[in-house]
C-alpha positions as CSV (number, residue, x, y, z in Angstrom):
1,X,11.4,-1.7,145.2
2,X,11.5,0.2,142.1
3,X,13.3,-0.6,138.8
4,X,13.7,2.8,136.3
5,X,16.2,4.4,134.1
6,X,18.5,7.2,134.1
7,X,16.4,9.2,131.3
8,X,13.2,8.5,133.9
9,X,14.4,10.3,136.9
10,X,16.2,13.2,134.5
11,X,12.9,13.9,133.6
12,X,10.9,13.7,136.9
13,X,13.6,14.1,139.4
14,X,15.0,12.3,142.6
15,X,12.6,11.5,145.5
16,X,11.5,14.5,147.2
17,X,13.4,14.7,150.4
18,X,10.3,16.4,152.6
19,X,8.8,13.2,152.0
20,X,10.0,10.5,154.8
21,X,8.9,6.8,155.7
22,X,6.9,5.6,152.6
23,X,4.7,8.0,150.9
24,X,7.8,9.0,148.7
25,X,7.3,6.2,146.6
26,X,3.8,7.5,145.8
27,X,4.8,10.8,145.1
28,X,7.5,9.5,142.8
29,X,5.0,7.8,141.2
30,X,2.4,10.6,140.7
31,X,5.1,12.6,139.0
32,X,5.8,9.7,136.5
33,X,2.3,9.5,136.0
34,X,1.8,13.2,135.5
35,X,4.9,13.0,132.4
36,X,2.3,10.3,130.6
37,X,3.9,7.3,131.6
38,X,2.5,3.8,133.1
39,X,3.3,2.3,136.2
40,X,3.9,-1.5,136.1
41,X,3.4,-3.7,139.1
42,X,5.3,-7.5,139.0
43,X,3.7,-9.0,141.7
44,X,5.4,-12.7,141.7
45,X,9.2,-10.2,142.1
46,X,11.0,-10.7,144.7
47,X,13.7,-9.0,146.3
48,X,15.6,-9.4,149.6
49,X,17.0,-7.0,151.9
50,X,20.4,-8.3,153.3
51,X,20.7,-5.9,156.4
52,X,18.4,-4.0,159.0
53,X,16.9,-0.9,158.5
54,X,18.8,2.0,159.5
55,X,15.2,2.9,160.9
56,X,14.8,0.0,163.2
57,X,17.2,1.0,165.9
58,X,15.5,4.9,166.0
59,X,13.1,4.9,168.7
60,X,9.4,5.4,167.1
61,X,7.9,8.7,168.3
62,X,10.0,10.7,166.1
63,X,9.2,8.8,163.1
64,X,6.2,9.0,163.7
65,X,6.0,12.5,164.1
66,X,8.5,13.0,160.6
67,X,6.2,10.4,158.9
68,X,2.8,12.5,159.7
69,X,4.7,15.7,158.6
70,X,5.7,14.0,155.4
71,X,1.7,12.9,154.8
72,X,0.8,16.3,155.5
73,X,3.3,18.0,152.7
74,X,2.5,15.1,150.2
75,X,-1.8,15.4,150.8
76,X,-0.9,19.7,150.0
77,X,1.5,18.7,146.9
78,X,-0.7,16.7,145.0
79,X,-4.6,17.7,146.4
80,X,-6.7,18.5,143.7
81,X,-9.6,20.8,143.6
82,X,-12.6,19.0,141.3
């Protein structure tokens, strides 16, 4: 889970809807970066879901399939030529 302000996502936008099944969070994260700010980590949090995933009940080939797309785009948004 993530904790940020208004101001924060003003500045670096929402989650990038091409992006599905965890590597948003990275990219979100790589933006904030990218603006010159740090990313804290509070390991000892804790938070607790009260429901199921909507994603639970969808059978798992076409996640998986939406999830490798989404890696795909994110690896070509953010690759770096050193």
């Amino acid at each position: 889970s993530q904790l940020f302000n208004k101001e924060l996502i003003n500045e670096v936008g929402l989650l990038d809807e091409k992006i599905f099944y965890g590597p948003e969070d990275a990219d979100f994260c790589l933006r904030i970066r990218k603006q010159g700010y740090k990313i804290m980590c509070y390991p000892n949090a804790r938070m607790t879901h009260s429901y199921q995933r909507r994603s639970y009940k969808i059978k798992q080939a076409p996640i998986l399939l939406k999830h490798l797309k989404a890696l795909i785009y994110f690896w070509n948004k953010h690759k770096t030529v050193n």
